[in-house]
VOLUMPA-312942 format. One record per residue: residue number from 1; residue in one letter; x, y, z negated of N, C-alpha, C, O in turn. Coordinates in pm, whole numbers. Example, Ala and Ser with C-alpha at 12.3 -4.5 7.8 and 13.67 -1.06 7.14 Angstrom:
REM residues 2
pt i 1	aa A	nX 1319	nY -569	nZ -780	caX 1230	caY -450	caZ -780	cX 1320	cY -330	cZ -780	oX 1424	oY -332	oZ -846;
pt i 2	aa S	nX 1285	nY -225	nZ -708	caX 1367	caY -106	caZ -714	cX 1290	cY 3	cZ -787	oX 1341	oY 114	oZ -804;
***
This chain:
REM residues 130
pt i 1	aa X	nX -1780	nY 4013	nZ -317	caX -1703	caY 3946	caZ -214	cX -1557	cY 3928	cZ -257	oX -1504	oY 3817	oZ -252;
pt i 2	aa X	nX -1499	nY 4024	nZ -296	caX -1369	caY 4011	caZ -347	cX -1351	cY 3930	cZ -489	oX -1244	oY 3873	oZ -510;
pt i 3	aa X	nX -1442	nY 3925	nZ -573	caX -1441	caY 3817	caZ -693	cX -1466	cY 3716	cZ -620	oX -1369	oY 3652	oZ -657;
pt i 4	aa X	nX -1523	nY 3639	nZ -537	caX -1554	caY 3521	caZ -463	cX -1415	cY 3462	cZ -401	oX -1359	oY 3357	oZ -431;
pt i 5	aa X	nX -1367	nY 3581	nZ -284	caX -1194	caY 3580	caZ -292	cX -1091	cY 3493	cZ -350	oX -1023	oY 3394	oZ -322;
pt i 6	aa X	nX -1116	nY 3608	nZ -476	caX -1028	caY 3554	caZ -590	cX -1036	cY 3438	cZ -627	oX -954	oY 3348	oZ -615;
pt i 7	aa X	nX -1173	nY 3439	nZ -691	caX -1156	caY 3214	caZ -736	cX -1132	cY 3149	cZ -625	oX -1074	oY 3047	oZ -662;
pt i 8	aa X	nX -1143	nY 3146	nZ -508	caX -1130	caY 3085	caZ -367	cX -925	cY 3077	cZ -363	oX -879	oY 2979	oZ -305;
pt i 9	aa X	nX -846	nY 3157	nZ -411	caX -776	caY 3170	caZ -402	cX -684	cY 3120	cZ -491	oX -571	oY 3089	oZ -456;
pt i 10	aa X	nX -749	nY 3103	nZ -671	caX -682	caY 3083	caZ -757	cX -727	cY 2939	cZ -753	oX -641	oY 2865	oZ -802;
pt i 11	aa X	nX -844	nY 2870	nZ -707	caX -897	caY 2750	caZ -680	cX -725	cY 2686	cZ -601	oX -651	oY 2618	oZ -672;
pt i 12	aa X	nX -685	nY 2720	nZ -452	caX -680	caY 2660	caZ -396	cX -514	cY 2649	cZ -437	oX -437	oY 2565	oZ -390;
pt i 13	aa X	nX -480	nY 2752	nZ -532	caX -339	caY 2739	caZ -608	cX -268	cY 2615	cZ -720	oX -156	oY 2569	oZ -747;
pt i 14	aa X	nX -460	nY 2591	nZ -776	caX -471	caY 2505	caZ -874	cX -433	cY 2370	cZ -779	oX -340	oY 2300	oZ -820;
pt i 15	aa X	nX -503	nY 2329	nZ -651	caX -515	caY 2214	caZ -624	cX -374	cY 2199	cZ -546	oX -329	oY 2088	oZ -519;
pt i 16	aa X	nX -319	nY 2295	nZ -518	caX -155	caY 2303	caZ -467	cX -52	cY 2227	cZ -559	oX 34	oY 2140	oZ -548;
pt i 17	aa X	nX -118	nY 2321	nZ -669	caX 19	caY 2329	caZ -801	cX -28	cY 2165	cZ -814	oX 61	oY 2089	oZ -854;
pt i 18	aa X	nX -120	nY 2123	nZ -792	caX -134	caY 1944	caZ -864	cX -96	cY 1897	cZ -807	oX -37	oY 1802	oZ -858;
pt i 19	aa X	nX -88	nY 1906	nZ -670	caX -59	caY 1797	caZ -547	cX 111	cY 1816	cZ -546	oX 173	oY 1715	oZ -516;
pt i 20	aa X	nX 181	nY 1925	nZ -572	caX 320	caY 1941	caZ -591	cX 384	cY 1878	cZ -704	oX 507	oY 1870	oZ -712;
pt i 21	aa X	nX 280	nY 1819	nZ -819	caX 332	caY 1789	caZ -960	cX 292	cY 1639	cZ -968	oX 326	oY 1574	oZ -1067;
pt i 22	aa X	nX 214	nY 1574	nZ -858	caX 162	caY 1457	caZ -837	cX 262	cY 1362	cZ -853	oX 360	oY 1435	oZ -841;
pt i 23	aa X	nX 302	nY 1262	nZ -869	caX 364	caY 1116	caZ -868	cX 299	cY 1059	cZ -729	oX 203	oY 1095	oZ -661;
pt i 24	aa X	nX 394	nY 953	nZ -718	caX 374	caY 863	caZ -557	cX 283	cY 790	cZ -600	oX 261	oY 759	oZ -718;
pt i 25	aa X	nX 209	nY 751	nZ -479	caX 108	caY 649	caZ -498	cX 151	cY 555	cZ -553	oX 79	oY 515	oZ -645;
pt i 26	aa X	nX 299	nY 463	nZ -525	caX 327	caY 353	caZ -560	cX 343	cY 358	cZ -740	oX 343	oY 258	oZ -811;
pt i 27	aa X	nX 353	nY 464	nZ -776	caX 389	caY 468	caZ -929	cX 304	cY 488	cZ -1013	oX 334	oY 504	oZ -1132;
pt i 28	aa X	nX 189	nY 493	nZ -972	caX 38	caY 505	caZ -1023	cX 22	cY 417	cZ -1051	oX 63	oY 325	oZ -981;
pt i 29	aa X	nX -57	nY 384	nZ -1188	caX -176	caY 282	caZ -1203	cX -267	cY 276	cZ -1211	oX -339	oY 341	oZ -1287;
pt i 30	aa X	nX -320	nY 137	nZ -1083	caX -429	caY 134	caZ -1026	cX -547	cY 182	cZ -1183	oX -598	oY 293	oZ -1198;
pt i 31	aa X	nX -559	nY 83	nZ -1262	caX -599	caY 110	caZ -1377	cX -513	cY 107	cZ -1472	oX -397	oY 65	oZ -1466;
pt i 32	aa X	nX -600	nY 176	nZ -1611	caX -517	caY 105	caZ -1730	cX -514	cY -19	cZ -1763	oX -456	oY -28	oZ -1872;
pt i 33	aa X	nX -541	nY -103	nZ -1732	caX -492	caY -253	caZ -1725	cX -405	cY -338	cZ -1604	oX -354	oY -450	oZ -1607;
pt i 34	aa X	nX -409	nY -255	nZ -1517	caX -311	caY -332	caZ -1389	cX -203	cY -245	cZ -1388	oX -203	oY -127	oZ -1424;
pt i 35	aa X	nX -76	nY -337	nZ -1326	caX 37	caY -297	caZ -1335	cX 20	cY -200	cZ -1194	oX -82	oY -193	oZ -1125;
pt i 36	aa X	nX 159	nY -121	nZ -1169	caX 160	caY -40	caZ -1091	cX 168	cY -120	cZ -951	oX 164	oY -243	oZ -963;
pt i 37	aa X	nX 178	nY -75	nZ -837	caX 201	caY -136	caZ -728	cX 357	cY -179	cZ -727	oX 390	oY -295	oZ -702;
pt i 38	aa X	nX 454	nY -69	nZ -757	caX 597	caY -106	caZ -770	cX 618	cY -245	cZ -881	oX 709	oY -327	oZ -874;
pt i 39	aa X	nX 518	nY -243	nZ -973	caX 517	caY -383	caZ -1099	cX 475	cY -486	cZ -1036	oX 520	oY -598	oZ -1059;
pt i 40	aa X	nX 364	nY -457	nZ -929	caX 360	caY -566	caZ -839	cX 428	cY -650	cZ -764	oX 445	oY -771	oZ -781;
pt i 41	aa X	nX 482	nY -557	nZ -649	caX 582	caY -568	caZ -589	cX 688	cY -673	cZ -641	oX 711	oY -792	oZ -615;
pt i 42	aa X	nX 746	nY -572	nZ -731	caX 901	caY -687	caZ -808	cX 836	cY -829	cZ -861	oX 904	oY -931	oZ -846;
pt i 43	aa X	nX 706	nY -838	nZ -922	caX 654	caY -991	caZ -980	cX 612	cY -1086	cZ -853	oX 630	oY -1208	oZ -863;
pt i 44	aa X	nX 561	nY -1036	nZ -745	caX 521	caY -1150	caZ -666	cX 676	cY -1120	cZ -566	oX 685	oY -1236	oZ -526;
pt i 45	aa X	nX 749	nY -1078	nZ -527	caX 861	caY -1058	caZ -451	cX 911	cY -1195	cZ -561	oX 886	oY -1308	oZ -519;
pt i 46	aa X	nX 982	nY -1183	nZ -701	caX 1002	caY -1267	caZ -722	cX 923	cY -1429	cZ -770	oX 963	oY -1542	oZ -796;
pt i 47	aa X	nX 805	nY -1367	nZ -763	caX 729	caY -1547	caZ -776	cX 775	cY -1601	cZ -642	oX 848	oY -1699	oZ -650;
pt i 48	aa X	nX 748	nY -1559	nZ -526	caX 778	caY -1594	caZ -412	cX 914	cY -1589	cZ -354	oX 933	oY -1628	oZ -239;
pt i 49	aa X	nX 982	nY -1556	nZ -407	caX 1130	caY -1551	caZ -367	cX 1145	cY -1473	cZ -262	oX 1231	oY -1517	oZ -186;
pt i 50	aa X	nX 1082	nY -1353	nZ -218	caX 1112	caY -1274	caZ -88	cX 1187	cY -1129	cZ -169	oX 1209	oY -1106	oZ -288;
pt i 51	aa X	nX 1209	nY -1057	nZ -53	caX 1275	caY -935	caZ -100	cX 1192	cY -851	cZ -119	oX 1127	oY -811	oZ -22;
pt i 52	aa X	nX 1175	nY -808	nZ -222	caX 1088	caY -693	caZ -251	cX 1151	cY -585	cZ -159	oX 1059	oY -528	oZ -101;
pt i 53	aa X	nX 1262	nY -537	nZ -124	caX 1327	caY -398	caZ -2	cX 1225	cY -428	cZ 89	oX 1143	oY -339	oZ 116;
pt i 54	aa X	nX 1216	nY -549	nZ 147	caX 1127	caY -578	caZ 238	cX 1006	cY -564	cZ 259	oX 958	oY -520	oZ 363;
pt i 55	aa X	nX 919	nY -614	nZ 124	caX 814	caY -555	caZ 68	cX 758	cY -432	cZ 83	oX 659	oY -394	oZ 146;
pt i 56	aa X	nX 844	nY -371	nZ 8	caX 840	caY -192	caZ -19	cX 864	cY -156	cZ 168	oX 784	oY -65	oZ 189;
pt i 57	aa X	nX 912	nY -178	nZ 256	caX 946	caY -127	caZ 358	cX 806	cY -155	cZ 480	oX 762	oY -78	oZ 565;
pt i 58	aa X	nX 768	nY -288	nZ 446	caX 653	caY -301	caZ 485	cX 507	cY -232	cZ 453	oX 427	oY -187	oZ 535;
pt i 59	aa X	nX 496	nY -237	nZ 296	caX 386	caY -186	caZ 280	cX 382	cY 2	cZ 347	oX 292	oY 59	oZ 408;
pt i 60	aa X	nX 529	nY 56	nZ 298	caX 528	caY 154	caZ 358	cX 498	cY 204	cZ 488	oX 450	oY 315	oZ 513;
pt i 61	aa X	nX 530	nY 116	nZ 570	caX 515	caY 136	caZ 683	cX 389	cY 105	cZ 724	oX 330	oY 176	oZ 805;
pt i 62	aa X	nX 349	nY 23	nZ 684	caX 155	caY 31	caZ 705	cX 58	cY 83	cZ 620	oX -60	oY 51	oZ 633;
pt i 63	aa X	nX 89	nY 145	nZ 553	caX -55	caY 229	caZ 466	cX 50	cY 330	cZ 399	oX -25	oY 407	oZ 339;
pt i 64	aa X	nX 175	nY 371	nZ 377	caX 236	caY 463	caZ 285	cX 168	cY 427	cZ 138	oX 88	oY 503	oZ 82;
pt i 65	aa X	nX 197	nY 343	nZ 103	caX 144	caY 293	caZ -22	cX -10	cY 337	cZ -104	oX -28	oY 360	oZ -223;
pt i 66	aa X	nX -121	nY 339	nZ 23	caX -260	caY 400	caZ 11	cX -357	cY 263	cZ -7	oX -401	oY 224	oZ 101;
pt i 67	aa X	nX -397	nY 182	nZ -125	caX -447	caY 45	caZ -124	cX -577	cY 125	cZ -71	oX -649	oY 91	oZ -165;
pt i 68	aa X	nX -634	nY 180	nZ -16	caX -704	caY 250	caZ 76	cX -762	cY 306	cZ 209	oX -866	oY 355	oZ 253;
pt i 69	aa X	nX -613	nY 265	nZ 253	caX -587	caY 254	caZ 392	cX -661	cY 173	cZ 503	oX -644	oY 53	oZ 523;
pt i 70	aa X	nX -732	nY 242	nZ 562	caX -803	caY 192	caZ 700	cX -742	cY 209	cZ 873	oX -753	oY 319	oZ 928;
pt i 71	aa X	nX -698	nY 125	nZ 927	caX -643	caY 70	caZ 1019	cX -682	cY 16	cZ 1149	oX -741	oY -91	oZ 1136;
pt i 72	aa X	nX -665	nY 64	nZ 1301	caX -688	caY -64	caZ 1381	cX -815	cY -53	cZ 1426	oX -879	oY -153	oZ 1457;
pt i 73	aa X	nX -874	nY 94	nZ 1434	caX -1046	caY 91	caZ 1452	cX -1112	cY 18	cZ 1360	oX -1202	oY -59	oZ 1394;
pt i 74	aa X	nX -1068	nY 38	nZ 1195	caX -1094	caY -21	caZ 1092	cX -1126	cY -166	cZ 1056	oX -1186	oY -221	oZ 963;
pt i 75	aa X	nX -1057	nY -211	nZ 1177	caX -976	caY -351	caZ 1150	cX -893	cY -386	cZ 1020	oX -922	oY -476	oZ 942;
pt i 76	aa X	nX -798	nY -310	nZ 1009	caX -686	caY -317	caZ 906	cX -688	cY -236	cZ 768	oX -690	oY -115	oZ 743;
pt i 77	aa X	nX -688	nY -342	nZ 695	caX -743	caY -239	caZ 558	cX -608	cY -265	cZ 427	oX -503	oY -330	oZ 420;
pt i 78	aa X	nX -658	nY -204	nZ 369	caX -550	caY -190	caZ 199	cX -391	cY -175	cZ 271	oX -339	oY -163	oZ 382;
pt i 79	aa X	nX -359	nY -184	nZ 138	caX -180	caY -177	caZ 150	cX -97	cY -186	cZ 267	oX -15	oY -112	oZ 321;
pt i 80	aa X	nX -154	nY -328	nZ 293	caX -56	caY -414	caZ 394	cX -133	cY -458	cZ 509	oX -93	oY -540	oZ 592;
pt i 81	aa X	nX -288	nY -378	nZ 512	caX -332	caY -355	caZ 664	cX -371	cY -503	cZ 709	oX -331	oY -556	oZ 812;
pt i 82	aa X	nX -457	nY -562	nZ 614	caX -469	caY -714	caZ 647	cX -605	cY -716	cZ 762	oX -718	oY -676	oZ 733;
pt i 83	aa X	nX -575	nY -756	nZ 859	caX -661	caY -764	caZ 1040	cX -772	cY -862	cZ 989	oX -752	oY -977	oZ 952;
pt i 84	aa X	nX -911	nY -786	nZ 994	caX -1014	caY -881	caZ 971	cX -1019	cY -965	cZ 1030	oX -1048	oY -1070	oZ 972;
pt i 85	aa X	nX -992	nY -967	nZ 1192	caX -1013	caY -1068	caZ 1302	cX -903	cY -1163	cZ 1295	oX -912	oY -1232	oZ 1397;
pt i 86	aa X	nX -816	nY -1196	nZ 1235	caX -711	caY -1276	caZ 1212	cX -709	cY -1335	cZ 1063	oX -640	oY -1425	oZ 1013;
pt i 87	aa X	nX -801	nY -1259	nZ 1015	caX -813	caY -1338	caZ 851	cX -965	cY -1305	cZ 837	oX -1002	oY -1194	oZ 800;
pt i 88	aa X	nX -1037	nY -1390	nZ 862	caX -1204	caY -1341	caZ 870	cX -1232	cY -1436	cZ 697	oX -1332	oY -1417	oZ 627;
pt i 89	aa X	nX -1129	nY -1522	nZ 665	caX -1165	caY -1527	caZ 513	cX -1132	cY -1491	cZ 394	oX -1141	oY -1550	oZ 287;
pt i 90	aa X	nX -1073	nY -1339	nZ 437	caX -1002	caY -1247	caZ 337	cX -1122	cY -1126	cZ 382	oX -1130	oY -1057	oZ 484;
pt i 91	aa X	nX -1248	nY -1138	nZ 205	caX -1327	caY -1024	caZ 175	cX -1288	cY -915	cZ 193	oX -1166	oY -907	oZ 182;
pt i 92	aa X	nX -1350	nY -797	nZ 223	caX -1343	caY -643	caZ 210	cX -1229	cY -618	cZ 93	oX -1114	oY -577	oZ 85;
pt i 93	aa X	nX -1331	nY -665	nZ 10	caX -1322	caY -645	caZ -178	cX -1145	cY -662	cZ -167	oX -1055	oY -584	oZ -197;
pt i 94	aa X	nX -1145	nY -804	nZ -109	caX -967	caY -845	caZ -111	cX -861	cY -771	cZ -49	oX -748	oY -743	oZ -87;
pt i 95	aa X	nX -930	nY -742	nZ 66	caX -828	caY -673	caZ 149	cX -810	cY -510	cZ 76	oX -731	oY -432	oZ 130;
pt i 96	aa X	nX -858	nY -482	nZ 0	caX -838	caY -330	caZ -76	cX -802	cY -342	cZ -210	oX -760	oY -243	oZ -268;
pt i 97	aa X	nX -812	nY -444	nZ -266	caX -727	caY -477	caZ -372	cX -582	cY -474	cZ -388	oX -523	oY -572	oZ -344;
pt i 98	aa X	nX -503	nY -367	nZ -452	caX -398	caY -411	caZ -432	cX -295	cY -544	cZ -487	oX -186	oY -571	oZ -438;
pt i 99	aa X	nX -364	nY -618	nZ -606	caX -266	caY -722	caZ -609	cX -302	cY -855	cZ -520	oX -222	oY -948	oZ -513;
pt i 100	aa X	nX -430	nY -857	nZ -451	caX -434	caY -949	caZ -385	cX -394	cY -910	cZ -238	oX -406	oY -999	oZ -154;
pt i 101	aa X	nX -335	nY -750	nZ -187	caX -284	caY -771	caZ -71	cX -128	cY -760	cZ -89	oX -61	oY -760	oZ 14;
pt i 102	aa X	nX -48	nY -749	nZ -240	caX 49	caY -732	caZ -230	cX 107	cY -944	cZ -259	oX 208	oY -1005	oZ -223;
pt i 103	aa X	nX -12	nY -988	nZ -333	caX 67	caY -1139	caZ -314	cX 33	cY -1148	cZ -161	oX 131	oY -1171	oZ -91;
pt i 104	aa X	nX -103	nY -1133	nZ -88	caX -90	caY -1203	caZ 44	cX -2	cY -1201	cZ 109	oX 31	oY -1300	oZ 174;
pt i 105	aa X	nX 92	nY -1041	nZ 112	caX 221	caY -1069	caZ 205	cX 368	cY -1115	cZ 140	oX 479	oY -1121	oZ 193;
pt i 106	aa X	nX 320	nY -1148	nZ -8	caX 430	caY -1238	caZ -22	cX 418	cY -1341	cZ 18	oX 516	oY -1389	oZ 75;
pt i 107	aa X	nX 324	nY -1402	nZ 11	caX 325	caY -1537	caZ 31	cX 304	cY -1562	cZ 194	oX 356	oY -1671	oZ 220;
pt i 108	aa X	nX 251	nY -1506	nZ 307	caX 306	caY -1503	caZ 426	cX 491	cY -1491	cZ 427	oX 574	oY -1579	oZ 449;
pt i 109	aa X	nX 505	nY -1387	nZ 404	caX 713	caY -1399	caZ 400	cX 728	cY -1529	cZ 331	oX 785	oY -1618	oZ 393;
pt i 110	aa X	nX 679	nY -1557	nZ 191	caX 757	caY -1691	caZ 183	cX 735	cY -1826	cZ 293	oX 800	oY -1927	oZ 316;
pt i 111	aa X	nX 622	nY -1775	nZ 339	caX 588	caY -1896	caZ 444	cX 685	cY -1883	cZ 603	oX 690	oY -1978	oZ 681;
pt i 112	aa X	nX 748	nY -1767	nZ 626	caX 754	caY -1736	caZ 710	cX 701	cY -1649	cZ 840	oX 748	oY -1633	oZ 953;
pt i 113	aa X	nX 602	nY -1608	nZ 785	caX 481	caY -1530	caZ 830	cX 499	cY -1356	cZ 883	oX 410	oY -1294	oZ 943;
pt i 114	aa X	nX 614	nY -1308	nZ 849	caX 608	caY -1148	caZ 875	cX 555	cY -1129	cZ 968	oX 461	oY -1050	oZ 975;
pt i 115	aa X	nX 613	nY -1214	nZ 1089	caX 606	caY -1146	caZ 1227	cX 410	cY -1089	cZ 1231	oX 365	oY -1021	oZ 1323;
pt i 116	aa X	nX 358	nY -1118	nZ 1159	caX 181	caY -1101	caZ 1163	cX 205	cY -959	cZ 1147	oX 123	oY -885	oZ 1203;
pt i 117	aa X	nX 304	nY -903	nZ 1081	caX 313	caY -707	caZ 1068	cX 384	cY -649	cZ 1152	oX 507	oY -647	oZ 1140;
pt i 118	aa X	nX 330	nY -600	nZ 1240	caX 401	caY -492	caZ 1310	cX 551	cY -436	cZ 1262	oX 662	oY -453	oZ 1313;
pt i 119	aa X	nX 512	nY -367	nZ 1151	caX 612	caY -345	caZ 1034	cX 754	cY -422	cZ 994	oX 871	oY -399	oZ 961;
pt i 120	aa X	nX 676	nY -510	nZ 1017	caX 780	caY -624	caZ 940	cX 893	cY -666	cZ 1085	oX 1013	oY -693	oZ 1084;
pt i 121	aa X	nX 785	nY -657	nZ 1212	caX 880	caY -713	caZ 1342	cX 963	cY -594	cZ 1376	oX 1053	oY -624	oZ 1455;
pt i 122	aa X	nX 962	nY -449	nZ 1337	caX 991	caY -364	caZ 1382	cX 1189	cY -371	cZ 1293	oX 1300	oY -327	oZ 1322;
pt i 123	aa X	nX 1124	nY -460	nZ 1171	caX 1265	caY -432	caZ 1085	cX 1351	cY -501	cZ 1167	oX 1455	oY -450	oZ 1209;
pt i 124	aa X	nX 1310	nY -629	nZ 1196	caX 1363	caY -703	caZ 1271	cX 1503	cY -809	cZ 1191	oX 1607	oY -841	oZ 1249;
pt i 125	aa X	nX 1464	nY -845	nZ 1044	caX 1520	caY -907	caZ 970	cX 1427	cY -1021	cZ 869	oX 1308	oY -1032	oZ 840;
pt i 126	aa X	nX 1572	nY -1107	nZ 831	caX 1497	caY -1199	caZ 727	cX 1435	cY -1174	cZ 593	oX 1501	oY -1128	oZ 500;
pt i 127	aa X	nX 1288	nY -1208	nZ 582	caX 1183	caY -1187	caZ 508	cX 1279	cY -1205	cZ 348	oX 1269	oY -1136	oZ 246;
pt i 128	aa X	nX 1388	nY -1346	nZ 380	caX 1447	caY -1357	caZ 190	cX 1579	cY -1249	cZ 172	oX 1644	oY -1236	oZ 68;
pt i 129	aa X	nX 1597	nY -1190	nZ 277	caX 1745	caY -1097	caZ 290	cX 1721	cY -983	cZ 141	oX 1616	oY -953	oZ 83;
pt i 130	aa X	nX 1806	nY -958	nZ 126	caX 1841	caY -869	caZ 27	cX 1874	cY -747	cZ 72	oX 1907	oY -659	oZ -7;
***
């Protein structure tokens, strides 16, 4: 019982000590071939001419940078929490992808589109602001 204890104990030190030595989600890469979410971010912020601050403040605020994230009575999925019932032609697959939900909300901001995020209405500023 007390050797059982012990690994139970030195187990749960191990998974401590990792989670304390971990990097942010955003600085991860997804794979070794895709850029990070933050590499994302800055390339479609500037294909689209929006503010990446904005970006980063949004995605944060709806998933804490988890392309994983389920939402909304699992309505709202990936990054940026894209609402099945408001985009019924954006796949599963898409909506958990992170570079196809980090262009979708560029290219909503470049369109003018935030107000669709909670997030984004809460900032209560312009999508090209700096």
């Amino acid at each position: 019982m007390i050797h059982k204890s012990i690994i139970v104990l030195i187990c749960l030190f191990t998974i401590k000590l990792s989670i304390a030595n971990a990097v942010t989600m955003n600085q991860v890469p997804i794979s070794p071939q895709v850029k990070t979410i933050d590499e994302l971010i800055e390339e479609k912020a500037k294909l689209y001419q929006v503010s990446p601050i904005v970006m980063h403040q949004v995605i944060k605020c709806e998933s804490q940078y988890n392309p994983n994230a389920i939402g909304d009575g699992g309505h709202s999925r990936g990054l940026v929490q894209i609402y099945d019932d408001f985009h019924p032609t954006v796949t599963h697959e898409q909506a958990f992808d992170p570079e196809f939900s980090i262009t979708f909300l560029a290219k909503n901001l470049a369109q003018g589109n935030g107000h669709l995020w909670t997030c984004y209405r809460n900032l209560n500023i312009d999508s090209k602001a700096i």
